[in-house]
N, C-alpha and C positions, 0 to 999 in steps of 0.2 A: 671727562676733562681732557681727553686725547684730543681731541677738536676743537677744543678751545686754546689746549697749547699747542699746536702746530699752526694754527690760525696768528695766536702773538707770534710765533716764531718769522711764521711769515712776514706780518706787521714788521715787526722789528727787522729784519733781516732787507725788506723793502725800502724801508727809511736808511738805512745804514747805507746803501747800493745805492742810494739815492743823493745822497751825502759824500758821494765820492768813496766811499768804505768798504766796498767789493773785493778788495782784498785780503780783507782781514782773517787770520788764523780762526777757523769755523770753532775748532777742538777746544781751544785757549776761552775764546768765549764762551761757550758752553759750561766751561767747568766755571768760570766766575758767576757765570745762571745760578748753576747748582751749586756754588758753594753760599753764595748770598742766598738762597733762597731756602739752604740747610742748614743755615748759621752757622757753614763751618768758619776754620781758623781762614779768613782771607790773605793771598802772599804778599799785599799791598796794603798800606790803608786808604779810605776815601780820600786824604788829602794827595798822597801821591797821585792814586787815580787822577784825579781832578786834574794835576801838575801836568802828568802825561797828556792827556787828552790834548790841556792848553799848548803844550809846546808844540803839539803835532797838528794841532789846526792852526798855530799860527806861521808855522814852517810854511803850512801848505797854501794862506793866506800871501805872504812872501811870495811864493814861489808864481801865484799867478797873477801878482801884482808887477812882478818882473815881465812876465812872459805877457800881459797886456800891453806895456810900455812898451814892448818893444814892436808888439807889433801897430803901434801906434803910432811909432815913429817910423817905423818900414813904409805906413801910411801913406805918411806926412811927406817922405821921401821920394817916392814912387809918384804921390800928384802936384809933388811943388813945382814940376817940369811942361 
């Protein structure tokens, strides 16, 4: 089973990094692995989790919705000449 969990590790870990998530606290995650997976007492419940997630991908949703416009209109500006 060592190989099959460093394999999902990787899996998971690849999608996350790929998701713009590469910097995520390694340790923090790991223990929500193993605390879900040992049915311990979790620090959160699913719904906050859920919450979290959504505020922070839409933060990040925002943030490159900005940083598109703008350079859209740098564009715009640069060849309206």
């Amino acid at each position: 089973m060592d190989k099959l969990s460093y394999a999902l590790g990787m899996s998971m870990a690849t999608s996350l990094a790929n998701s713009g998530l590469s910097d995520i606290n390694a340790k923090v995650f790991s223990k929500a692995v193993s605390d879900v997976l040992s049915k311990s007492e979790l620090e959160m419940s699913p719904q906050e989790a859920n919450e979290h997630i959504q505020v922070y991908f839409s933060k990040k949703q925002e943030e490159e919705l900005k940083a598109n416009t703008e350079a859209g209109l740098k564009f715009l500006e640069e060849n309206a000449k």
